[in-house]
N, C-alpha and C positions, 0 to 999 in steps of 0.2 A: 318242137322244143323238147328236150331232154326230159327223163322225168326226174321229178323236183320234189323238196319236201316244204313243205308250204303253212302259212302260221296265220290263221284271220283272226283281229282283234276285234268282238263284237260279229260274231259268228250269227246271232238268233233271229237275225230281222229277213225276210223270207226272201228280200235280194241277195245279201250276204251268204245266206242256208242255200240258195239257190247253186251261187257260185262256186262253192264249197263241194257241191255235189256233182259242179259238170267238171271241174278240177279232177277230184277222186275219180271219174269215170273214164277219166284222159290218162289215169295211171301215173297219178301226181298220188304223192304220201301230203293228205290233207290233214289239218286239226284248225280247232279254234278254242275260243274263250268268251264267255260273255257274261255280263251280271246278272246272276239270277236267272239262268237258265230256264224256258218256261218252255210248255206245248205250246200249239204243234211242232214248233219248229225244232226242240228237242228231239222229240220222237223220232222226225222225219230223216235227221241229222244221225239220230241213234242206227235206225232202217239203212242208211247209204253207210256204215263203218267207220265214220268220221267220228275220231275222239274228239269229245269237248272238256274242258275246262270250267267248272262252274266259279264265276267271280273273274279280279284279274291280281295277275301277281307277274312280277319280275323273273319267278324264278321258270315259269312258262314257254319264257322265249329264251330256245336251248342252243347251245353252239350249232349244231347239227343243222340249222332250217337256213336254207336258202333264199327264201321270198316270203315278206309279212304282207300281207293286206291289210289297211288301215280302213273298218267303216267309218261312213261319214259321220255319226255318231260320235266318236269318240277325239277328243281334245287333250291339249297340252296337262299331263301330272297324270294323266292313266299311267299305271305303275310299266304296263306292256309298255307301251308306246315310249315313254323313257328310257326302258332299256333298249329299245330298239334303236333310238339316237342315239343315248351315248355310247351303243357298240356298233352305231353306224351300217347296221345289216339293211340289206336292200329292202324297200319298200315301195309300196305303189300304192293308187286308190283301187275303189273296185272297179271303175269302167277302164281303168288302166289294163290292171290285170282282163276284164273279158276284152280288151279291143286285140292286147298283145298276145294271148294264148287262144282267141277263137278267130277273129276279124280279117287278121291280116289277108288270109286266103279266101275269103268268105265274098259272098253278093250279101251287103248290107242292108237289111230293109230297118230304117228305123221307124218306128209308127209313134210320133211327137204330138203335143195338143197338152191344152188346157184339160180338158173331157174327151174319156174316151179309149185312153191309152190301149191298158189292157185291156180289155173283149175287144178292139182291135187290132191287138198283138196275134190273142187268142183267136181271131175268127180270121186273119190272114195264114198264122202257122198250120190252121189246119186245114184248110182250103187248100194249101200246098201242101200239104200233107197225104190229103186223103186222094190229092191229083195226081199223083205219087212223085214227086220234087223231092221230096227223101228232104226235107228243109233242119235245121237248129233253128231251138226257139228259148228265147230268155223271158219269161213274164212278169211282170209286180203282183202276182196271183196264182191261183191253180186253177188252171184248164182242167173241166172234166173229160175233155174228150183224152188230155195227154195224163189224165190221175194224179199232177203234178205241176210245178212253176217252170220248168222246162223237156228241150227235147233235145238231142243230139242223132240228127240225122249226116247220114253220105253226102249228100249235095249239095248245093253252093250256096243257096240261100240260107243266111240268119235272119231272122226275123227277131227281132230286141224292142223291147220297150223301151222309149228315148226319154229319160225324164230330164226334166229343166232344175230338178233339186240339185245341191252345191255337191259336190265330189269329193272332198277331205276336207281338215284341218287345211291344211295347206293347200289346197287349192279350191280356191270359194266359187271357181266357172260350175258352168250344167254338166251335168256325166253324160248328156247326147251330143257334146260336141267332141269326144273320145270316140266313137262309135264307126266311126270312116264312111260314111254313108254313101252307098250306089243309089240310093231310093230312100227319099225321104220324105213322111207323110206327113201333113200339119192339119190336124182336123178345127183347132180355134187357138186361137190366143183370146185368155183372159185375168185377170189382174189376178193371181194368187202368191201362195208363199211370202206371203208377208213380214214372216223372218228372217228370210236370205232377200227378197229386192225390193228394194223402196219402195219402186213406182212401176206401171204402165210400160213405161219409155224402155225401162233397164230388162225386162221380158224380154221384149221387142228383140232388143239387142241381140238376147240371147239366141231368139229364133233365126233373124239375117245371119248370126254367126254358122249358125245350122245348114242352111241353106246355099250359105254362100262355100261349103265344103264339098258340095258335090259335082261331082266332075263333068264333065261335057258329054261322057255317051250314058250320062246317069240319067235318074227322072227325079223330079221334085210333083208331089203331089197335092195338091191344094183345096178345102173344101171353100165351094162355089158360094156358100152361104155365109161363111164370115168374112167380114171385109179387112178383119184384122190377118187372118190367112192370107186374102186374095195379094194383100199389099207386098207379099215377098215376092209378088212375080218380076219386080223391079232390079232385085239386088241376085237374082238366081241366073246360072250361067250355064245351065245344063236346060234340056226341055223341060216344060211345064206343063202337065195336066190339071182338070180341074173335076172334082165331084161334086153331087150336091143336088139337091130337089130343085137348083134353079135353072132358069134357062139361058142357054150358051155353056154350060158345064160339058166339059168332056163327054162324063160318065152322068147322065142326070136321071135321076130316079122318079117315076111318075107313078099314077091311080095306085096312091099306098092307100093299103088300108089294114086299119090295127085292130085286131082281131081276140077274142081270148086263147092265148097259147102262141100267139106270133103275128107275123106282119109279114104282108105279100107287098110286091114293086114291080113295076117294069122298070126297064133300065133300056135308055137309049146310049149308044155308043157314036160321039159326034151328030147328033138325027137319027141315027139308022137304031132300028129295036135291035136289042140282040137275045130279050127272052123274057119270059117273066120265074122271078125268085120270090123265095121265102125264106124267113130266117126265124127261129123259135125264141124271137126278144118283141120287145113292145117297144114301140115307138119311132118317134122318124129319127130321134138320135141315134138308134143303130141302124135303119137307115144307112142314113152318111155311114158309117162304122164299116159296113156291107161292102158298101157302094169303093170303100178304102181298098177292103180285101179284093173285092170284082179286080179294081184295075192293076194291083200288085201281081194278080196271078196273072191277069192279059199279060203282062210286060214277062212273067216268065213264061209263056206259052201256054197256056191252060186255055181248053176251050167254055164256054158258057156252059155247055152243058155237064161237064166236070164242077164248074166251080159251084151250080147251082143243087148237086148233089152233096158237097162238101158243103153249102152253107143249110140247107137243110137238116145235115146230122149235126150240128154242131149243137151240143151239149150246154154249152154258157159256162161260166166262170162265179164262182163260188162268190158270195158278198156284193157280185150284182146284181139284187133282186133276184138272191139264190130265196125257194120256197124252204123254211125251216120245217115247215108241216101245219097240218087242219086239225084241229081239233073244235067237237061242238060246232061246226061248221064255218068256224072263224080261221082264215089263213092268217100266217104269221111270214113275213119274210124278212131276210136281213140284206140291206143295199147301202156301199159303201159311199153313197153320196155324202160330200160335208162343204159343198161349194154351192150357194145359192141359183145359178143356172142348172149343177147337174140336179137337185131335188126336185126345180121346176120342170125340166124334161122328164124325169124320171115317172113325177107325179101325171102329169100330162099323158104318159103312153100307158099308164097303168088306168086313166081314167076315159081315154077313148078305150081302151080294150074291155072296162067295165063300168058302162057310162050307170048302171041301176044300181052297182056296188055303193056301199057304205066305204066311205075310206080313212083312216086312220092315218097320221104323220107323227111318227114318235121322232124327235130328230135330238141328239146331242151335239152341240156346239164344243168341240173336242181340238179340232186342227189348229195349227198358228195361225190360218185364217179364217176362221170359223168364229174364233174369237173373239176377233177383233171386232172394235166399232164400226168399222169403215164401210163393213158391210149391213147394219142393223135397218136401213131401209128395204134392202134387196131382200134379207129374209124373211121379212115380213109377206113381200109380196111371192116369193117363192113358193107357197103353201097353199096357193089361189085354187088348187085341180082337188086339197082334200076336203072333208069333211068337218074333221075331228082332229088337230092337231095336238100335239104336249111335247112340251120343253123343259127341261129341267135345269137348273144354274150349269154355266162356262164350268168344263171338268179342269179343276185344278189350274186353274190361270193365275201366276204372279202378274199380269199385266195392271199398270195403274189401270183403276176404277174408268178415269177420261178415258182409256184407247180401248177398252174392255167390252163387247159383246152386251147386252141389258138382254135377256130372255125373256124379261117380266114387260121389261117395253113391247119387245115383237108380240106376245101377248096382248097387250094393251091397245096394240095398233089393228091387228087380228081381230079383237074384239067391234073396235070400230066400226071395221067393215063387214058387221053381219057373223064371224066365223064365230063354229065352239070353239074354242083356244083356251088350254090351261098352261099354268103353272104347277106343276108338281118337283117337289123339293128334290126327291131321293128314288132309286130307281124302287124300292120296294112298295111305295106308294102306288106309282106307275102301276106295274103288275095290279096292284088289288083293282085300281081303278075298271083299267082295262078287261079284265075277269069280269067284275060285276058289271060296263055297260056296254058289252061289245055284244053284239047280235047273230045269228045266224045270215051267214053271207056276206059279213066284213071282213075288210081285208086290211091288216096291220103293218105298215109300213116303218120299219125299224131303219133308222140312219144314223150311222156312225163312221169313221176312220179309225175304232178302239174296238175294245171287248164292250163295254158298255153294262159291264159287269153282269155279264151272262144273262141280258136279259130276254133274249129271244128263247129260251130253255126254260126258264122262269115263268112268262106269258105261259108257255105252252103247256107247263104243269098246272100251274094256275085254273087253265081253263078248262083242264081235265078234271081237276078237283072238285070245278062250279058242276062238270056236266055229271059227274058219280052222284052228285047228294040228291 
Protein backbone atom coordinates (compact mmCIF):
# COMPACT_ATOMS: atom_id res chain seq x y z
CA UNK A 1 0.00 0.00 0.00
CA UNK A 2 1.02 3.52 -0.89
CA UNK A 3 2.17 5.72 1.65
CA UNK A 4 -0.60 7.45 3.24
CA UNK A 5 -1.14 10.32 5.66
CA UNK A 6 -3.02 8.96 8.39
CA UNK A 7 -5.32 10.72 11.36
CA UNK A 8 -6.05 8.32 14.71
CA UNK A 9 -8.83 9.65 16.95
CA UNK A 10 -7.99 8.66 20.49
CA UNK A 11 -4.29 8.09 19.85
CA UNK A 12 -3.14 7.37 23.74
CA UNK A 13 -4.57 3.92 24.64
CA UNK A 14 -1.25 1.63 24.17
CA UNK A 15 -3.18 -0.43 21.13
CA UNK A 16 -4.01 2.80 19.32
CA UNK A 17 -0.06 4.27 20.31
CA UNK A 18 0.91 0.98 19.20
CA UNK A 19 -0.67 1.18 15.76
CA UNK A 20 0.37 4.57 15.17
CA UNK A 21 3.90 3.52 15.64
CA UNK A 22 3.91 0.36 13.21
CA UNK A 23 2.02 2.86 10.74
CA UNK A 24 4.88 5.65 11.03
CA UNK A 25 7.51 2.67 10.56
CA UNK A 26 5.78 1.56 7.36
CA UNK A 27 6.44 5.27 6.08
CA UNK A 28 2.77 6.31 6.44
CA UNK A 29 2.71 10.24 7.55
CA UNK A 30 1.07 9.28 11.14
CA UNK A 31 -0.64 11.95 13.76
CA UNK A 32 -3.33 11.58 16.23
CA UNK A 33 -5.40 13.36 19.08
CA UNK A 34 -6.56 12.48 22.29
CA UNK A 35 -8.12 13.90 25.50
CA UNK A 36 -5.61 14.81 27.89
CA UNK A 37 -2.84 13.34 26.55
CA UNK A 38 -0.98 11.46 29.31
CA UNK A 39 2.40 9.14 29.81
CA UNK A 40 3.61 6.79 28.94
CA UNK A 41 2.00 6.78 25.90
CA UNK A 42 2.69 10.36 25.11
CA UNK A 43 6.35 10.03 25.62
CA UNK A 44 6.41 6.85 23.61
CA UNK A 45 4.33 8.54 20.75
CA UNK A 46 6.63 11.73 21.19
CA UNK A 47 9.96 8.96 20.84
CA UNK A 48 8.43 7.36 17.33
CA UNK A 49 7.83 11.46 15.63
CA UNK A 50 4.20 11.00 15.68
CA UNK A 51 2.51 14.60 16.21
CA UNK A 52 -0.23 14.50 18.71
CA UNK A 53 -2.93 16.66 19.22
CA UNK A 54 -3.89 17.28 22.95
CA UNK A 55 -7.87 17.29 23.32
CA UNK A 56 -10.25 16.96 20.12
CA UNK A 57 -11.23 19.56 17.68
CA UNK A 58 -12.76 19.62 14.22
CA UNK A 59 -10.27 21.76 12.89
CA UNK A 60 -7.55 18.64 13.41
CA UNK A 61 -8.97 16.57 10.54
CA UNK A 62 -7.19 18.49 7.58
CA UNK A 63 -8.07 18.17 3.91
CA UNK A 64 -4.71 16.52 3.31
CA UNK A 65 -5.40 12.98 5.31
CA UNK A 66 -6.38 10.18 3.68
CA UNK A 67 -7.28 7.52 6.27
CA UNK A 68 -8.79 8.24 9.96
CA UNK A 69 -8.88 5.53 12.43
CA UNK A 70 -11.53 5.59 14.75
CA UNK A 71 -10.62 4.06 18.46
CA UNK A 72 -13.10 2.14 20.09
CA UNK A 73 -13.34 4.62 22.71
CA UNK A 74 -14.67 7.16 20.94
CA UNK A 75 -18.53 7.74 20.04
CA UNK A 76 -21.16 9.89 18.11
CA UNK A 77 -20.57 14.14 18.90
CA UNK A 78 -16.61 13.74 19.24
CA UNK A 79 -15.91 17.01 17.54
CA UNK A 80 -13.08 14.66 15.10
CA UNK A 81 -15.31 12.06 14.42
CA UNK A 82 -18.22 14.53 13.14
CA UNK A 83 -16.19 16.02 10.81
CA UNK A 84 -14.94 13.13 9.59
CA UNK A 85 -18.75 12.08 8.57
CA UNK A 86 -19.91 14.95 7.34
CA UNK A 87 -16.81 15.34 5.00
CA UNK A 88 -17.29 11.63 4.43
CA UNK A 89 -13.26 11.04 4.54
CA UNK A 90 -12.46 7.43 4.69
CA UNK A 91 -12.43 5.60 7.90
CA UNK A 92 -11.89 2.33 9.55
CA UNK A 93 -11.52 0.72 13.06
CA UNK A 94 -8.21 -0.29 14.47
CA UNK A 95 -8.19 -4.08 13.75
CA UNK A 96 -9.43 -2.82 10.29
CA UNK A 97 -6.61 -0.82 9.66
CA UNK A 98 -3.79 -3.65 11.16
CA UNK A 99 -5.62 -6.52 9.31
CA UNK A 100 -5.60 -4.26 5.83
CA UNK A 101 -1.96 -2.64 6.09
CA UNK A 102 -0.22 -5.75 8.03
CA UNK A 103 -2.32 -9.10 7.62
CA UNK A 104 -3.14 -9.51 4.31
CA UNK A 105 0.41 -11.15 3.39
CA UNK A 106 1.04 -12.18 6.74
CA UNK A 107 0.89 -16.16 8.61
CA UNK A 108 -1.66 -15.06 11.31
CA UNK A 109 -1.26 -16.19 14.73
CA UNK A 110 -3.86 -14.93 16.76
CA UNK A 111 -3.36 -15.74 20.51
CA UNK A 112 -7.53 -15.28 21.93
CA UNK A 113 -8.75 -16.32 25.54
CA UNK A 114 -10.34 -15.05 28.32
CA UNK A 115 -6.72 -15.06 30.55
CA UNK A 116 -3.70 -14.93 29.22
CA UNK A 117 -3.56 -13.05 26.07
CA UNK A 118 -0.67 -11.02 26.19
CA UNK A 119 2.50 -13.00 27.82
CA UNK A 120 1.09 -15.37 25.34
CA UNK A 121 1.46 -12.87 22.62
CA UNK A 122 4.72 -12.04 24.27
CA UNK A 123 6.11 -15.46 24.84
CA UNK A 124 5.02 -16.84 21.39
CA UNK A 125 6.71 -13.42 19.41
CA UNK A 126 9.61 -14.12 20.96
CA UNK A 127 10.04 -17.64 20.76
CA UNK A 128 9.95 -16.89 16.98
CA UNK A 129 11.90 -14.34 17.33
CA UNK A 130 14.87 -15.50 19.13
CA UNK A 131 14.25 -18.91 16.67
CA UNK A 132 15.08 -16.47 14.05
CA UNK A 133 11.37 -16.44 12.00
CA UNK A 134 12.16 -12.70 11.88
CA UNK A 135 8.13 -12.68 13.10
CA UNK A 136 5.63 -9.09 13.66
CA UNK A 137 4.18 -8.87 16.80
CA UNK A 138 1.16 -6.51 18.04
CA UNK A 139 0.85 -6.76 21.94
CA UNK A 140 -1.94 -5.25 24.62
CA UNK A 141 1.45 -4.54 26.62
CA UNK A 142 5.32 -4.14 26.47
CA UNK A 143 7.47 -6.98 26.13
CA UNK A 144 10.69 -6.43 27.69
CA UNK A 145 12.42 -8.75 25.61
CA UNK A 146 11.02 -6.38 22.40
CA UNK A 147 11.32 -2.72 25.06
CA UNK A 148 8.03 -2.16 23.49
CA UNK A 149 4.12 -3.24 22.52
CA UNK A 150 5.38 -4.38 19.13
CA UNK A 151 7.84 -5.71 16.49
CA UNK A 152 7.97 -5.48 12.74
CA UNK A 153 9.87 -8.33 11.61
CA UNK A 154 10.80 -9.85 7.44
CA UNK A 155 8.93 -12.95 7.95
CA UNK A 156 5.60 -14.28 7.52
CA UNK A 157 4.42 -14.59 10.91
CA UNK A 158 2.26 -12.04 12.94
CA UNK A 159 1.69 -12.73 15.92
CA UNK A 160 -1.43 -10.33 17.36
CA UNK A 161 -3.13 -10.28 20.39
CA UNK A 162 -6.95 -11.25 19.55
CA UNK A 163 -9.13 -9.33 21.78
CA UNK A 164 -12.89 -10.23 21.95
CA UNK A 165 -13.60 -6.13 23.05
CA UNK A 166 -16.14 -4.37 20.49
CA UNK A 167 -14.14 -2.77 17.49
CA UNK A 168 -15.89 0.95 16.92
CA UNK A 169 -18.84 2.99 17.33
CA UNK A 170 -19.94 1.26 14.39
CA UNK A 171 -19.27 -1.78 14.68
CA UNK A 172 -19.95 -3.64 18.20
CA UNK A 173 -18.21 -7.41 16.73
CA UNK A 174 -14.62 -8.53 18.56
CA UNK A 175 -11.45 -6.82 16.78
CA UNK A 176 -10.10 -10.82 16.61
CA UNK A 177 -12.65 -11.56 14.13
CA UNK A 178 -10.75 -8.77 11.54
CA UNK A 179 -7.42 -10.52 12.11
CA UNK A 180 -7.54 -13.33 9.23
CA UNK A 181 -6.39 -16.08 11.19
CA UNK A 182 -3.89 -19.04 9.84
CA UNK A 183 -3.50 -20.09 13.64
CA UNK A 184 -5.72 -19.49 16.12
CA UNK A 185 -5.11 -19.86 19.87
CA UNK A 186 -8.08 -20.19 22.57
CA UNK A 187 -6.47 -20.48 25.91
CA UNK A 188 -10.32 -20.20 27.93
CA UNK A 189 -13.42 -18.72 27.64
CA UNK A 190 -14.86 -17.08 30.54
CA UNK A 191 -17.83 -14.55 31.16
CA UNK A 192 -16.21 -11.02 31.03
CA UNK A 193 -16.87 -7.67 29.47
CA UNK A 194 -19.82 -7.05 30.94
CA UNK A 195 -20.41 -3.88 28.99
CA UNK A 196 -20.33 -5.05 25.46
CA UNK A 197 -22.15 -8.89 26.13
CA UNK A 198 -24.74 -9.79 28.04
CA UNK A 199 -24.25 -13.20 28.78
CA UNK A 200 -21.98 -16.51 28.43
CA UNK A 201 -23.83 -17.55 25.31
CA UNK A 202 -22.89 -14.24 23.23
CA UNK A 203 -18.92 -14.78 24.12
CA UNK A 204 -19.23 -18.13 22.80
CA UNK A 205 -20.51 -16.73 19.87
CA UNK A 206 -17.84 -14.62 19.37
CA UNK A 207 -15.21 -17.29 19.76
CA UNK A 208 -17.04 -20.10 17.11
CA UNK A 209 -17.11 -16.86 14.86
CA UNK A 210 -13.11 -16.99 15.52
CA UNK A 211 -12.68 -20.30 14.73
CA UNK A 212 -14.97 -20.98 12.25
CA UNK A 213 -12.56 -18.40 9.97
CA UNK A 214 -9.69 -20.41 9.66
CA UNK A 215 -8.92 -22.19 6.82
CA UNK A 216 -8.34 -25.77 6.04
CA UNK A 217 -4.46 -26.01 5.83
CA UNK A 218 -4.74 -23.63 9.02
CA UNK A 219 -4.42 -24.82 12.99
CA UNK A 220 -6.86 -23.98 15.57
CA UNK A 221 -5.34 -24.40 18.93
CA UNK A 222 -7.15 -25.48 21.93
CA UNK A 223 -6.32 -25.55 25.86
CA UNK A 224 -7.00 -29.16 27.02
CA UNK A 225 -8.21 -27.85 30.41
CA UNK A 226 -11.13 -25.64 29.56
CA UNK A 227 -14.05 -27.28 28.39
CA UNK A 228 -15.28 -24.05 27.31
CA UNK A 229 -12.17 -24.11 24.73
CA UNK A 230 -12.34 -27.70 24.05
CA UNK A 231 -16.15 -27.20 22.72
CA UNK A 232 -15.00 -25.45 19.50
CA UNK A 233 -13.60 -28.47 18.30
CA UNK A 234 -17.07 -28.92 16.92
CA UNK A 235 -17.73 -25.83 14.71
CA UNK A 236 -13.62 -25.63 13.46
CA UNK A 237 -12.92 -26.86 10.02
CA UNK A 238 -9.20 -26.58 9.88
CA UNK A 239 -6.99 -29.26 12.18
CA UNK A 240 -7.20 -29.04 15.73
CA UNK A 241 -4.52 -29.34 18.39
CA UNK A 242 -4.89 -29.39 21.96
CA UNK A 243 -2.54 -28.15 25.01
CA UNK A 244 -2.75 -28.39 28.47
CA UNK A 245 -1.60 -30.43 31.89
CA UNK A 246 -4.20 -32.92 30.85
CA UNK A 247 -4.22 -36.16 29.48
CA UNK A 248 -4.91 -36.82 25.74
CA UNK A 249 -3.76 -33.05 25.07
CA UNK A 250 -1.59 -32.86 22.00
CA UNK A 251 0.95 -30.79 23.77
CA UNK A 252 0.43 -31.86 27.57
CA UNK A 253 2.66 -30.49 30.19
CA UNK A 254 3.86 -32.83 33.13
CA UNK A 255 6.06 -32.85 36.77
CA UNK A 256 5.65 -28.99 36.89
CA UNK A 257 6.94 -27.62 39.47
CA UNK A 258 6.90 -23.79 40.65
CA UNK A 259 9.76 -22.69 41.96
CA UNK A 260 11.00 -19.08 43.11
CA UNK A 261 12.10 -17.23 39.95
CA UNK A 262 10.07 -19.73 37.53
CA UNK A 263 8.56 -23.00 36.57
CA UNK A 264 10.07 -26.19 35.00
CA UNK A 265 7.56 -28.81 32.70
CA UNK A 266 8.12 -31.69 30.53
CA UNK A 267 6.06 -31.57 27.76
CA UNK A 268 4.96 -34.52 25.80
CA UNK A 269 4.22 -34.18 22.08
CA UNK A 270 1.26 -36.79 21.28
CA UNK A 271 2.98 -39.36 24.25
CA UNK A 272 6.27 -38.93 22.96
CA UNK A 273 8.78 -36.41 25.48
CA UNK A 274 10.22 -33.89 23.55
CA UNK A 275 12.19 -32.28 26.40
CA UNK A 276 12.15 -30.57 29.53
CA UNK A 277 11.48 -26.45 29.57
CA UNK A 278 11.54 -23.55 31.94
CA UNK A 279 10.01 -20.53 31.74
CA UNK A 280 10.82 -17.25 34.28
CA UNK A 281 6.81 -16.93 35.35
CA UNK A 282 5.06 -18.79 38.17
CA UNK A 283 2.44 -20.89 37.89
CA UNK A 284 0.65 -23.54 35.66
CA UNK A 285 -1.25 -20.66 33.95
CA UNK A 286 1.83 -19.89 32.14
CA UNK A 287 2.30 -23.29 31.89
CA UNK A 288 -0.58 -23.58 29.35
CA UNK A 289 0.73 -19.94 27.97
CA UNK A 290 4.25 -21.88 27.26
CA UNK A 291 2.79 -24.94 26.15
CA UNK A 292 0.58 -22.19 23.41
CA UNK A 293 3.94 -20.68 22.30
CA UNK A 294 5.68 -24.64 22.18
CA UNK A 295 3.07 -25.62 19.65
CA UNK A 296 2.90 -22.12 17.47
CA UNK A 297 6.59 -22.53 16.78
CA UNK A 298 6.37 -26.53 16.07
CA UNK A 299 3.73 -25.55 13.36
CA UNK A 300 6.41 -22.97 12.05
CA UNK A 301 9.34 -25.28 12.17
CA UNK A 302 11.33 -24.51 15.29
CA UNK A 303 13.06 -27.36 16.96
CA UNK A 304 12.39 -27.91 20.97
CA UNK A 305 15.62 -27.17 21.52
CA UNK A 306 15.26 -23.53 20.04
CA UNK A 307 12.10 -22.87 21.44
CA UNK A 308 13.23 -24.05 24.90
CA UNK A 309 16.12 -21.52 24.68
CA UNK A 310 13.69 -18.66 23.67
CA UNK A 311 11.41 -19.59 26.53
CA UNK A 312 14.12 -19.44 28.96
CA UNK A 313 15.30 -15.83 28.00
CA UNK A 314 12.03 -14.54 27.91
CA UNK A 315 11.99 -11.46 30.00
CA UNK A 316 7.98 -11.14 31.00
CA UNK A 317 5.80 -8.39 30.21
CA UNK A 318 5.41 -5.43 32.31
CA UNK A 319 2.00 -5.25 34.78
CA UNK A 320 2.21 -9.18 34.83
CA UNK A 321 3.52 -9.72 38.21
CA UNK A 322 6.33 -7.15 36.89
CA UNK A 323 8.54 -6.73 40.41
CA UNK A 324 8.28 -2.83 41.13
CA UNK A 325 11.20 -3.36 43.67
CA UNK A 326 12.34 -4.55 47.55
CA UNK A 327 12.56 -2.34 49.97
CA UNK A 328 13.11 -3.23 53.96
CA UNK A 329 12.83 -6.60 52.65
CA UNK A 330 9.15 -6.34 51.57
CA UNK A 331 8.63 -6.85 47.59
CA UNK A 332 6.07 -4.90 45.91
CA UNK A 333 4.68 -6.00 42.49
CA UNK A 334 2.22 -4.69 40.05
CA UNK A 335 -0.17 -7.56 38.17
CA UNK A 336 -2.80 -6.67 35.77
CA UNK A 337 -5.23 -9.13 37.01
CA UNK A 338 -8.99 -7.65 37.54
CA UNK A 339 -10.87 -11.01 36.73
CA UNK A 340 -11.51 -13.28 39.62
CA UNK A 341 -9.89 -16.52 38.05
CA UNK A 342 -6.82 -14.49 36.67
CA UNK A 343 -6.18 -13.16 40.71
CA UNK A 344 -6.85 -16.78 41.87
CA UNK A 345 -4.12 -18.20 39.39
CA UNK A 346 -1.98 -15.58 39.80
CA UNK A 347 -2.22 -15.93 43.72
CA UNK A 348 -1.78 -19.60 43.53
CA UNK A 349 1.56 -19.56 41.44
CA UNK A 350 2.92 -16.91 43.63
CA UNK A 351 2.01 -19.08 46.62
CA UNK A 352 3.45 -22.42 45.54
CA UNK A 353 6.60 -20.65 44.55
CA UNK A 354 6.65 -19.10 48.10
CA UNK A 355 4.68 -21.37 50.16
CA UNK A 356 6.61 -19.66 53.84
CA UNK A 357 5.99 -16.00 52.24
CA UNK A 358 3.62 -13.74 54.03
CA UNK A 359 1.29 -12.64 51.12
CA UNK A 360 -0.39 -9.50 50.61
CA UNK A 361 -3.59 -8.99 47.89
CA UNK A 362 -4.17 -5.39 47.42
CA UNK A 363 -6.84 -5.55 44.49
CA UNK A 364 -9.00 -2.63 43.00
CA UNK A 365 -12.23 -3.50 41.52
CA UNK A 366 -11.75 -0.96 38.47
CA UNK A 367 -12.80 -3.03 35.10
CA UNK A 368 -16.57 -3.02 33.79
CA UNK A 369 -16.43 -6.30 35.20
CA UNK A 370 -14.73 -6.02 38.12
CA UNK A 371 -17.47 -4.04 39.22
CA UNK A 372 -20.15 -5.61 38.76
CA UNK A 373 -22.13 -7.71 41.32
CA UNK A 374 -22.37 -10.68 39.30
CA UNK A 375 -19.21 -11.65 40.25
CA UNK A 376 -19.04 -10.64 44.33
CA UNK A 377 -19.18 -14.58 45.27
CA UNK A 378 -16.21 -15.45 42.96
CA UNK A 379 -14.12 -12.57 44.49
CA UNK A 380 -14.52 -13.46 47.59
CA UNK A 381 -13.13 -16.86 47.02
CA UNK A 382 -10.53 -15.73 44.53
CA UNK A 383 -8.17 -14.37 47.44
CA UNK A 384 -7.96 -18.20 49.11
CA UNK A 385 -3.68 -18.49 48.28
CA UNK A 386 -3.21 -14.75 50.31
CA UNK A 387 -2.63 -13.83 53.58
CA UNK A 388 -3.67 -10.34 54.01
CA UNK A 389 -6.03 -8.96 51.68
CA UNK A 390 -7.39 -4.98 51.09
CA UNK A 391 -10.05 -3.55 49.00
CA UNK A 392 -10.93 -0.42 48.60
CA UNK A 393 -14.47 0.96 47.15
CA UNK A 394 -15.47 0.19 43.07
CA UNK A 395 -13.19 3.16 41.33
CA UNK A 396 -15.67 5.46 40.07
CA UNK A 397 -18.70 3.34 39.21
CA UNK A 398 -22.00 5.08 37.92
CA UNK A 399 -23.57 1.59 38.16
CA UNK A 400 -26.98 1.26 40.30
CA UNK A 401 -26.00 0.24 43.93
CA UNK A 402 -28.10 -3.48 42.70
CA UNK A 403 -25.53 -4.33 39.82
CA UNK A 404 -22.64 -2.78 41.69
CA UNK A 405 -19.49 -4.75 43.04
CA UNK A 406 -19.96 -4.33 47.53
CA UNK A 407 -15.94 -4.54 48.60
CA UNK A 408 -17.21 -4.22 52.19
CA UNK A 409 -19.29 -7.64 51.56
CA UNK A 410 -16.16 -9.60 49.94
CA UNK A 411 -14.55 -8.37 53.08
CA UNK A 412 -17.28 -9.57 55.18
CA UNK A 413 -17.34 -12.92 53.51
CA UNK A 414 -13.34 -13.04 53.77
CA UNK A 415 -13.62 -12.46 57.23
CA UNK A 416 -15.94 -15.39 57.79
CA UNK A 417 -13.71 -17.67 56.64
CA UNK A 418 -10.90 -17.07 58.85
CA UNK A 419 -8.92 -14.33 56.46
CA UNK A 420 -7.36 -10.77 57.54
CA UNK A 421 -9.39 -8.91 55.01
CA UNK A 422 -9.75 -5.07 55.20
CA UNK A 423 -11.65 -2.35 53.99
CA UNK A 424 -9.62 0.56 53.49
CA UNK A 425 -11.33 3.70 51.95
CA UNK A 426 -8.66 5.79 49.91
CA UNK A 427 -5.30 4.54 48.50
CA UNK A 428 -3.31 6.82 50.97
CA UNK A 429 -4.71 4.94 53.79
CA UNK A 430 -3.63 1.81 52.09
CA UNK A 431 0.16 2.88 51.88
CA UNK A 432 0.28 3.93 55.79
CA UNK A 433 -1.27 0.66 56.45
CA UNK A 434 0.77 -1.33 54.55
CA UNK A 435 4.22 0.56 55.69
CA UNK A 436 3.45 0.02 59.22
CA UNK A 437 2.36 -3.89 59.24
CA UNK A 438 4.27 -5.47 56.44
CA UNK A 439 7.27 -7.53 57.60
CA UNK A 440 10.46 -8.57 56.42
CA UNK A 441 9.86 -11.18 53.56
CA UNK A 442 6.26 -10.22 52.39
CA UNK A 443 5.33 -10.01 49.29
CA UNK A 444 2.63 -7.19 48.15
CA UNK A 445 0.55 -8.21 45.54
CA UNK A 446 -0.81 -4.99 43.73
CA UNK A 447 -3.93 -5.54 41.24
CA UNK A 448 -5.35 -3.43 39.01
CA UNK A 449 -6.34 -2.70 35.09
CA UNK A 450 -5.67 1.25 36.10
CA UNK A 451 -2.99 3.52 37.50
CA UNK A 452 -4.35 2.81 40.87
CA UNK A 453 -3.13 6.08 41.61
CA UNK A 454 0.59 5.39 41.71
CA UNK A 455 0.43 3.27 44.24
CA UNK A 456 3.04 0.88 43.85
CA UNK A 457 5.73 4.12 44.07
CA UNK A 458 3.96 5.28 47.08
CA UNK A 459 4.12 1.65 49.10
CA UNK A 460 7.64 1.83 48.00
CA UNK A 461 8.61 5.16 49.40
CA UNK A 462 6.44 4.59 52.18
CA UNK A 463 8.54 1.68 53.20
CA UNK A 464 11.81 3.39 52.72
CA UNK A 465 10.73 6.10 54.96
CA UNK A 466 9.55 3.26 57.78
CA UNK A 467 13.20 1.66 57.19
CA UNK A 468 15.42 5.30 57.43
CA UNK A 469 13.87 6.24 60.89
Amino acid sequence: MANIRIHLIGVCGTAMATLAAMLKQRGHDVRGSDQNMYPPMSEFLAAQGITTFNGYDAGHVTADIDLVVVGNAISRGNPELEEVLDRKIRYCSLPEAVRDHFLWASRSVVIAGTHGKTTTTALTGWVLARGGADPSVFIGGIAENFNGSYRIGGGREFVIEGDEYDSAFFDKTAKFLKYLPDVAVVNNIEYDHADIYPDLETIRVAFRRLVNLVPRRGLVLLCADDAEAMALQRVAKSPVQTFGLSNGATWQAHDVRVESGGTTFGVRREGTAIGAFRVPLLGTHNVRNALAAIAVGASSGLSPETMLDGLRAFKGVRRRMQLRGTVAGVSVYDDFAHHPTAIAETLAGVRTAYPDRRIWAIFEPRSATSCRKIFQEDFARAFGDADVIVLPPVFRSTLPEAERLSPEQVIRDLHDAGKDARFIPDVEQIVTTVARDARDGDLVIVMSNGGFDNIHDRLLAALGARASR
